[in-house]
FIKOLZA-331160 format. One record per residue (C-alpha): residue in three letters; x, y, z. Coordinates in steps of 0.1 Angstrom, whole numbers, plus 5000, padded with zeros to 4 digits. Layout:
N
(rec "ALA"; (X; Y; Z))
...
! end
This chain:
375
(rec "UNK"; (6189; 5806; 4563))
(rec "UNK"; (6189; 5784; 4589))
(rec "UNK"; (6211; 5751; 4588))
(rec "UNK"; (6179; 5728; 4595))
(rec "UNK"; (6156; 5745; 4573))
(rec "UNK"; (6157; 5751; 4533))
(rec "UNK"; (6183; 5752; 4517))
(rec "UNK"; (6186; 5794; 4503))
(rec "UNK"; (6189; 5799; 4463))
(rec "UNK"; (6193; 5824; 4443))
(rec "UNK"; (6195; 5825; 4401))
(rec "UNK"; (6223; 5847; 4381))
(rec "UNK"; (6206; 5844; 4346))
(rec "UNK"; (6168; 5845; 4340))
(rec "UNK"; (6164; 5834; 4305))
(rec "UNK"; (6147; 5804; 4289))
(rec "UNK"; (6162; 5777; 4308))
(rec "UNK"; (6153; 5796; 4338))
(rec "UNK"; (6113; 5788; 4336))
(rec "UNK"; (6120; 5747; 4333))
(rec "UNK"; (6147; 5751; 4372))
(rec "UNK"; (6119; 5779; 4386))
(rec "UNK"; (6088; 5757; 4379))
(rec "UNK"; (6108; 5728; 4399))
(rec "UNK"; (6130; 5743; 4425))
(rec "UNK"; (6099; 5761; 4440))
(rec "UNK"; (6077; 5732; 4444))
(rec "UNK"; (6107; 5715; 4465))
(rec "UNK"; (6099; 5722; 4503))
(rec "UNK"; (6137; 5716; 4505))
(rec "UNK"; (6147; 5746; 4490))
(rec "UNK"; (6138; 5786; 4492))
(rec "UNK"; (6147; 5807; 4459))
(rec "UNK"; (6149; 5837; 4476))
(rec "UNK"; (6162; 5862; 4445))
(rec "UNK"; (6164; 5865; 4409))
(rec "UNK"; (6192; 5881; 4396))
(rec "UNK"; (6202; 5889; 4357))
(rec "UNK"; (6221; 5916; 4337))
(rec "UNK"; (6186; 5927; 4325))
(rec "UNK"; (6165; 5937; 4355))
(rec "UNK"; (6133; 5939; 4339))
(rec "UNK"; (6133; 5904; 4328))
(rec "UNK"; (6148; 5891; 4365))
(rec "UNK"; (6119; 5909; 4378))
(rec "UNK"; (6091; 5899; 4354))
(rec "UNK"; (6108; 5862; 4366))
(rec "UNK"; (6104; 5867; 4402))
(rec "UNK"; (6067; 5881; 4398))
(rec "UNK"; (6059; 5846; 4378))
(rec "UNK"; (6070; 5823; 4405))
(rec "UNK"; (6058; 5844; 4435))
(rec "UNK"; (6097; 5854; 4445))
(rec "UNK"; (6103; 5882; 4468))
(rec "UNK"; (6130; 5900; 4453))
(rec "UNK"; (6150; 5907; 4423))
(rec "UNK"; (6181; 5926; 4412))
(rec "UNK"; (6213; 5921; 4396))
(rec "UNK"; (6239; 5896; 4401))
(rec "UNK"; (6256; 5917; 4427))
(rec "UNK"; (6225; 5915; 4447))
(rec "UNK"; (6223; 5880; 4446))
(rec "UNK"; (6258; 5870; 4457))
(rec "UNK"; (6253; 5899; 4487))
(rec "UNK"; (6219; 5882; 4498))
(rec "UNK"; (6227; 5867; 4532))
(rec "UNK"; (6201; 5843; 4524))
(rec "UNK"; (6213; 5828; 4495))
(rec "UNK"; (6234; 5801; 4506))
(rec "UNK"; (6234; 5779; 4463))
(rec "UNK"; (6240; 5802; 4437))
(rec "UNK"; (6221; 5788; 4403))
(rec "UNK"; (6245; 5799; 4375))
(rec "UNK"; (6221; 5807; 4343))
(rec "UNK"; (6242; 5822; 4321))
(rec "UNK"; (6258; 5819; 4289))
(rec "UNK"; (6284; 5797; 4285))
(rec "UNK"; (6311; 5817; 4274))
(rec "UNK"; (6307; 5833; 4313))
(rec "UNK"; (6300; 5804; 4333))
(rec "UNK"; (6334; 5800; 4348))
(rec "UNK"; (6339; 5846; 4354))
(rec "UNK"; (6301; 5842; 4376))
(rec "UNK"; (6305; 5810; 4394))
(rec "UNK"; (6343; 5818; 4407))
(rec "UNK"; (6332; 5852; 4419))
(rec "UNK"; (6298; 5834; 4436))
(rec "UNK"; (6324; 5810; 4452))
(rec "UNK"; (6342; 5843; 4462))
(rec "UNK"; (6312; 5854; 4481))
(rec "UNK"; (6310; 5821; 4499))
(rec "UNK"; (6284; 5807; 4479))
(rec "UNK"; (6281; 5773; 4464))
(rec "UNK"; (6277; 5774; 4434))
(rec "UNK"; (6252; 5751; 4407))
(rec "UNK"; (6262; 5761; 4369))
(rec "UNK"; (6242; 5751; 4337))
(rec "UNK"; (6266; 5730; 4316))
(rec "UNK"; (6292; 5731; 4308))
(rec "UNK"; (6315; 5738; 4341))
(rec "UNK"; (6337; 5761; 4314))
(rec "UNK"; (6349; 5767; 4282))
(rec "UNK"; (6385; 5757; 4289))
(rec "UNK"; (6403; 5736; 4312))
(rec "UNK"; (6421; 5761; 4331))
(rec "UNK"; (6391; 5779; 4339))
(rec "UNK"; (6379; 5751; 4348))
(rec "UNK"; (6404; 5741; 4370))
(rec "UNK"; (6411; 5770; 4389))
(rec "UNK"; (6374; 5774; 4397))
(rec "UNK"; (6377; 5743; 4415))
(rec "UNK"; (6404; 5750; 4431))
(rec "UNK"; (6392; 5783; 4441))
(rec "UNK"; (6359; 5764; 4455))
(rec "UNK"; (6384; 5736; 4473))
(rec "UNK"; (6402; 5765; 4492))
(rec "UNK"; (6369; 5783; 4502))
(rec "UNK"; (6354; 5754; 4517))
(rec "UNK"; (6322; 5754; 4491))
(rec "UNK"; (6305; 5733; 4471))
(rec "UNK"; (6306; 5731; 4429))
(rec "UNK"; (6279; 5714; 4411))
(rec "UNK"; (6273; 5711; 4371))
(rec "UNK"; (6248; 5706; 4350))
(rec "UNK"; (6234; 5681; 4334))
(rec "UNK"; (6209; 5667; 4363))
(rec "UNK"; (6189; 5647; 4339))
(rec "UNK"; (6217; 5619; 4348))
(rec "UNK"; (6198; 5619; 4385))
(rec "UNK"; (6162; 5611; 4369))
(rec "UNK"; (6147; 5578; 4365))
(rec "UNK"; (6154; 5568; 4331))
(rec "UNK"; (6192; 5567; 4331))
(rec "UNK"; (6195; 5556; 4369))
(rec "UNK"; (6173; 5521; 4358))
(rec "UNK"; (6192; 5521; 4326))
(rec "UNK"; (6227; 5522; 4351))
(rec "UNK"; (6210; 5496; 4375))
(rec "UNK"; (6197; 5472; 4345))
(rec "UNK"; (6240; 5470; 4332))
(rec "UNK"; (6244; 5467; 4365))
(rec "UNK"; (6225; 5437; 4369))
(rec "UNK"; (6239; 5424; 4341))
(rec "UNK"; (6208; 5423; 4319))
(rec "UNK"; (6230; 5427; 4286))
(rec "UNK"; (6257; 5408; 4298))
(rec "UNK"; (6289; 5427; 4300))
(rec "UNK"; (6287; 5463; 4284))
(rec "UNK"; (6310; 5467; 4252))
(rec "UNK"; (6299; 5495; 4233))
(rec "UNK"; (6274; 5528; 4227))
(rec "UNK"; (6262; 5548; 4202))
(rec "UNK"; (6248; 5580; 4203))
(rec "UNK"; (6232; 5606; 4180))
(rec "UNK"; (6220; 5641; 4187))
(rec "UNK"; (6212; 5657; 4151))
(rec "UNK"; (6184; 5682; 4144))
(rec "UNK"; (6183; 5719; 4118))
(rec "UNK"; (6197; 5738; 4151))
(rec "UNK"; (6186; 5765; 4177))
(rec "UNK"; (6185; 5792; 4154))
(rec "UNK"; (6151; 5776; 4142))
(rec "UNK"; (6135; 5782; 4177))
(rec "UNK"; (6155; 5803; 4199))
(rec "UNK"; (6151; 5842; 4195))
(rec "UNK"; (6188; 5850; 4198))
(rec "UNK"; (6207; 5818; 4193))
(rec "UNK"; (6238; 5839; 4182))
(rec "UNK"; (6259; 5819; 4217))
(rec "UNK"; (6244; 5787; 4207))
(rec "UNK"; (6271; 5790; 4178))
(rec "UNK"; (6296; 5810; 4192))
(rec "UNK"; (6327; 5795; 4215))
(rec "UNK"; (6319; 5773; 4243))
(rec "UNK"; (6289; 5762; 4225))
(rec "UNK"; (6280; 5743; 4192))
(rec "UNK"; (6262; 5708; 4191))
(rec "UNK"; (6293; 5695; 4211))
(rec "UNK"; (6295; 5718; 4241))
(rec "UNK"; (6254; 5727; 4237))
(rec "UNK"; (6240; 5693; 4240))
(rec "UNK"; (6274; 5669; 4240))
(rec "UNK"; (6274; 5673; 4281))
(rec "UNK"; (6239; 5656; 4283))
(rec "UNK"; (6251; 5622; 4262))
(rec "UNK"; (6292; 5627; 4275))
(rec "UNK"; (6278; 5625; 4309))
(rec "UNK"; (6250; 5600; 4306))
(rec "UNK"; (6285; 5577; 4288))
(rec "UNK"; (6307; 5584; 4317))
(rec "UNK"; (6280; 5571; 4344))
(rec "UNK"; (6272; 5540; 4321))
(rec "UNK"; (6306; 5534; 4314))
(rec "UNK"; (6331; 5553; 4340))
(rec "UNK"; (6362; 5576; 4325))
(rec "UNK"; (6369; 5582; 4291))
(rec "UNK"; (6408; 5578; 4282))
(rec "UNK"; (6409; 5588; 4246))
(rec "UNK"; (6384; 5602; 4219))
(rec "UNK"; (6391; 5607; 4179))
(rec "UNK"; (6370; 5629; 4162))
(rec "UNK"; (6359; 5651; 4127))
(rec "UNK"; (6338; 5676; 4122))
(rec "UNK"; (6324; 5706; 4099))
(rec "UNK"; (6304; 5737; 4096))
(rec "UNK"; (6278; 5732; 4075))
(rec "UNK"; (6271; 5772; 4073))
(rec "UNK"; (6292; 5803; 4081))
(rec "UNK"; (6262; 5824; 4088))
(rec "UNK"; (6233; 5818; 4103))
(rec "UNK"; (6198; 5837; 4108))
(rec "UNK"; (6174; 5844; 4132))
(rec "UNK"; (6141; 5819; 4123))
(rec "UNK"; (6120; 5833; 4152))
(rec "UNK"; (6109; 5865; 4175))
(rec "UNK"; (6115; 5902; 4169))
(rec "UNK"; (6149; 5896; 4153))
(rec "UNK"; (6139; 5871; 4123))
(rec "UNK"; (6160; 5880; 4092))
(rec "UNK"; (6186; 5889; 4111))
(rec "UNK"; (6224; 5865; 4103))
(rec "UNK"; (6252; 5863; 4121))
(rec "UNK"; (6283; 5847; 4120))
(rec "UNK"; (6292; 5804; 4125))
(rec "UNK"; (6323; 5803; 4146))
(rec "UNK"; (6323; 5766; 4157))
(rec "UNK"; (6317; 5733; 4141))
(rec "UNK"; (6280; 5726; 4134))
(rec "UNK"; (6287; 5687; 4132))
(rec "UNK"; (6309; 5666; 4152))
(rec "UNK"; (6314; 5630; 4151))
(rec "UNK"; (6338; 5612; 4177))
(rec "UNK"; (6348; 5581; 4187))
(rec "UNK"; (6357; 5577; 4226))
(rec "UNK"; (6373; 5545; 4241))
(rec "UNK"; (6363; 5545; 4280))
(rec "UNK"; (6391; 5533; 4310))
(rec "UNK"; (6370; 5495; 4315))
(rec "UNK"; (6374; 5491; 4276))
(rec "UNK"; (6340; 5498; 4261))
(rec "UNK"; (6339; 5524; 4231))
(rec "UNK"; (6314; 5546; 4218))
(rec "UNK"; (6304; 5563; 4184))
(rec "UNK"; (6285; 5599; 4190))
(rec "UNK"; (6272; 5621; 4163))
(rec "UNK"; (6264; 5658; 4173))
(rec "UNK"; (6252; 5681; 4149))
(rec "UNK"; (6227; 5715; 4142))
(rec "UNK"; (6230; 5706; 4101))
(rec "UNK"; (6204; 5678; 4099))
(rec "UNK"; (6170; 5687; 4083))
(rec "UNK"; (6165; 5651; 4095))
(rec "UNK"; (6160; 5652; 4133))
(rec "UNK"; (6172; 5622; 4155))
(rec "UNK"; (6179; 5630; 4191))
(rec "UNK"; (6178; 5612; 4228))
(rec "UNK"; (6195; 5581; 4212))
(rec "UNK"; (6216; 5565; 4235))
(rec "UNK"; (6223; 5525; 4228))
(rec "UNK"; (6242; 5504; 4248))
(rec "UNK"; (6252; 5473; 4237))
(rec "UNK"; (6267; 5442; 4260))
(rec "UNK"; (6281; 5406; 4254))
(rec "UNK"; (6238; 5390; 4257))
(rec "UNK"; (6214; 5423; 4246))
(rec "UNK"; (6213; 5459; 4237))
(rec "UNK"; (6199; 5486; 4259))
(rec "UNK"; (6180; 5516; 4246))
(rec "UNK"; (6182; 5543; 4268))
(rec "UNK"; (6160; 5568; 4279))
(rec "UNK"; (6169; 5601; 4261))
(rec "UNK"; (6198; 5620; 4283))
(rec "UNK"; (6180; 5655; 4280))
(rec "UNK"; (6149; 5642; 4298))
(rec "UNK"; (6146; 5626; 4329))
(rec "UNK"; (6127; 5596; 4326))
(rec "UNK"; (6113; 5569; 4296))
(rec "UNK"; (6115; 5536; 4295))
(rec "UNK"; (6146; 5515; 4292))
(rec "UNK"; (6140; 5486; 4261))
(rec "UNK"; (6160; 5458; 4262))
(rec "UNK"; (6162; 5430; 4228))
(rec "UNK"; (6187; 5403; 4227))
(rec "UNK"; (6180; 5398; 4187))
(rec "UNK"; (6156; 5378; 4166))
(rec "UNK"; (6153; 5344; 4160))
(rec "UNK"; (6177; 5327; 4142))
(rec "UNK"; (6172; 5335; 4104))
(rec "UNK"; (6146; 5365; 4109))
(rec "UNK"; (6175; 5390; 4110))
(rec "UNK"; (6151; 5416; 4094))
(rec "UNK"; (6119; 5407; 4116))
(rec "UNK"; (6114; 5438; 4140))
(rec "UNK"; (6132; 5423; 4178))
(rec "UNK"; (6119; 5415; 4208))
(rec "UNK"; (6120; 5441; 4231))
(rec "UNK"; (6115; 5439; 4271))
(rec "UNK"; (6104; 5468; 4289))
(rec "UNK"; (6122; 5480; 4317))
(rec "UNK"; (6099; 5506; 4338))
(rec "UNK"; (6114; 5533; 4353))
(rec "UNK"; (6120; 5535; 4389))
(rec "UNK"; (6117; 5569; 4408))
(rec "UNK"; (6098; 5601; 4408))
(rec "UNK"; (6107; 5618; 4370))
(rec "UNK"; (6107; 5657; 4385))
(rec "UNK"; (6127; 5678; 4366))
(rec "UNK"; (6155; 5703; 4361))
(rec "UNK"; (6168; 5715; 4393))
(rec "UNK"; (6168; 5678; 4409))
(rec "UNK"; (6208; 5682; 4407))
(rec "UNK"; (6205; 5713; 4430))
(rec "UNK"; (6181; 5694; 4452))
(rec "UNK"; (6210; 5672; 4456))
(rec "UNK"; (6232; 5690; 4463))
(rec "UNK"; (6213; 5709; 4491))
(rec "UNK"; (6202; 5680; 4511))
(rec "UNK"; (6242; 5668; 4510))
(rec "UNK"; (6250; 5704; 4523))
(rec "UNK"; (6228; 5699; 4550))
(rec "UNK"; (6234; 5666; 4559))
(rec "UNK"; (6275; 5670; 4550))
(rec "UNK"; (6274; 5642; 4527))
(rec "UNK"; (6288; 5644; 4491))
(rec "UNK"; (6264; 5656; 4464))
(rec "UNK"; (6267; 5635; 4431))
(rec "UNK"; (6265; 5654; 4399))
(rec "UNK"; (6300; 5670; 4413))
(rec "UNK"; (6323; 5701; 4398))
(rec "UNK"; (6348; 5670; 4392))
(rec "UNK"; (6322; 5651; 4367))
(rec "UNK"; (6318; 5685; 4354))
(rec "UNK"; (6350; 5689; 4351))
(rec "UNK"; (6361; 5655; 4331))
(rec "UNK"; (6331; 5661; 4306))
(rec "UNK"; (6346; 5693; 4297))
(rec "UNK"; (6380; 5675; 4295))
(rec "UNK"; (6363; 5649; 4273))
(rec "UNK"; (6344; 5678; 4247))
(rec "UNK"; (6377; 5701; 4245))
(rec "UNK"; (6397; 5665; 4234))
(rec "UNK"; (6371; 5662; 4209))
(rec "UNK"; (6376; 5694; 4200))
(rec "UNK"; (6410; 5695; 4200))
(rec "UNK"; (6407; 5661; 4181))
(rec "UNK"; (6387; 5678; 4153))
(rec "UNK"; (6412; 5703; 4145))
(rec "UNK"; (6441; 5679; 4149))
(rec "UNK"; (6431; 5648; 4128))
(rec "UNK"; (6448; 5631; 4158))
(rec "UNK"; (6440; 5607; 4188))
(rec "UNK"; (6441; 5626; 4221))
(rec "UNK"; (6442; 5617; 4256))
(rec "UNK"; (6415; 5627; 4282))
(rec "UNK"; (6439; 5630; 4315))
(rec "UNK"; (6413; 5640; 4343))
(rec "UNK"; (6398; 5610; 4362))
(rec "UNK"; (6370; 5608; 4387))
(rec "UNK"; (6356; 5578; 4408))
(rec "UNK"; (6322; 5558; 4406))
(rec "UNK"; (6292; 5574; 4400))
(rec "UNK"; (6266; 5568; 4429))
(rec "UNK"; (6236; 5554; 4422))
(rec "UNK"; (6204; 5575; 4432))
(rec "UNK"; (6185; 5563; 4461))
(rec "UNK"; (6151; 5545; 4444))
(rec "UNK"; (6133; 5558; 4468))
(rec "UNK"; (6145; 5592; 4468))
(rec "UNK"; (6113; 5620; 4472))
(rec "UNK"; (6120; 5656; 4458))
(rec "UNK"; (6086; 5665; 4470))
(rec "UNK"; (6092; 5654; 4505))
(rec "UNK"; (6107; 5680; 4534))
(rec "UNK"; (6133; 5661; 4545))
(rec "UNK"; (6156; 5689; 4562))
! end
């Protein structure tokens, strides 16, 4: 591709997720998805024909494509770390669904590997880049609760199994409530908050076996090798704390719950697995009304919502342009580091230290366009 056009991609995974990154990364003028690539052809192909993409294959013919200059890394977790090191072999960079890995070293030496080949790692979750948490990050920032001191956060539904056709990864390793859909609140905590130093946590599986609720397989059970509820406590480098439940054993659902409370308000924000909402604001009720419903001030989002794929948008444009991208391989990395002490804490029944750090955050331009050519 040519360094002042768009920016070449090509996808190693064509599953589910794949429909919500194709629908957006091909209305971007910025970027070109120029092949599909997955272990099953058929469905790589059936992909390509949907979006109007010239060519399909396997993985090995997406990392060979001279034209494919961002490899999107689609597939399960449990291989994350095996596809993107051999895309940064191939001189790729590299974008990877969350999370980065399933283990520190992994982890680690995929960064490095990416460090010593000159290319670019980027990681999953994006929704971080969309509207809603960006104003929530400028409202703290303004100080429109005062001084931030706490959060608490809550992701707790019945489970994929109830709408996924072969969840069987969602509860294998790497996976789980914590490393499934922990990335989207860890990471929406760490650019509210900055690092986390140290996290205490429990948890439990609710069920050893599990079935199939949906598609050609219903009926059919397989096994629970991870806890199905996790509940940790994280205390963050600038002193704030935080309280998170994740769990796929609650016939109750409450998810996208992410309160921030400060020294003069509490801040509702926008769920972290969607990329826009409204930010609410209340500072209490009157004095002696404790149980009167609060005031709440509405803080419109600012920006254009689009949708899964902006964080690869990113990271193109900063390719181009050689500046850094912001959803980085090293905030991948430290949200990994912060689920695996978690982990680590719920087998342990002890405290542990998170030892990776990373610097500040950037903010998102307000005026950022993904719809606009800009390369």
């Amino acid at each position: 591709m040519s360094a002042t056009g768009p920016v070449g991609v090509g996808f190693i995974g064509a599953g589910m997720i794949s429909d919500q990154y194709l629908a957006n990364l091909t209305a971007f003028p910025d970027i070109a998805v120029v092949t599909l690539g997955d272990l099953d052809t058929g469905r790589a192909a059936a992909q390509a024909r949907k979006y109007g993409i010239a060519e399909s294959g396997t993985s090995a013919d997406v990392l060979a494509h001279p034209d494919v200059e961002i490899v999107v890394n689609l597939t399960i977790p449990a291989v994350h770390a095996e596809v993107s090191s051999a895309a940064v072999a191939a001189g790729k960079h590299v974008w990877s669904e969350k999370p980065i890995a399933v283990d520190r070293l992994s982890a680690r030496t995929l960064l490095e590997e990416a460090a010593a080949a000159g290319v670019r790692i980027g990681v999953a979750p994006d929704t971080v880049l969309g509207p809603g948490v960006q104003t929530a990050r400028r409202a703290i920032a303004r100080g429109d609760i005062g001084a931030p001191l706490s959060a608490q956060t809550v992701m707790q539904y019945a489970g994929p199994d109830t709408f996924h056709p072969n969840p069987e990864f969602l509860f294998a390793r790497g996976a789980g409530p914590l490393y499934d859909m922990g990335p989207y609140y860890v990471t929406a905590l760490v650019s509210l908050f900055g690092p986390v130093a140290r996290v205490s946590a429990v948890g439990s599986t609710g069920r050893a076996t599990r079935t199939v609720r949906t598609g050609d397989r219903t009926g059919t059970e397989f096994p629970v090798s991870v806890p199905t509820h996790v509940a940790a406590l994280a205390r963050f480098d600038g002193g704030a704390v935080s309280q998170s439940v994740f769990s796929f054993d609650s016939p109750l659902t409450r998810t996208g719950i992410v309160e921030v409370t400060g020294t003069e308000g509490t801040l509702v924000v926008p769920d972290p697995n969607r990329f826009a909402g409204d930010v609410k604001i209340t500072r209490g009720q009157p004095f002696g009304t404790r149980d009167a419903e609060p005031d709440w001030e509405i803080v419109k989002p600012v920006g254009i919502e689009a949708g899964r794929g902006l964080g690869v948008l990113d990271m193109a444009r900063a390719i181009r342009t050689g500046q850094p991208h912001i959803a980085t391989g090293e905030l991948g990395y430290h949200v990994l580091d912060t689920l695996v002490s978690i982990d680590e804490s719920v087998t342990s029944g002890e405290t542990v230290r998170v030892d990776s750090r990373i610097p500040e955050i950037p903010l998102v331009p307000e005026d950022r366009d993904p719809y606009g050519a800009s390369l």
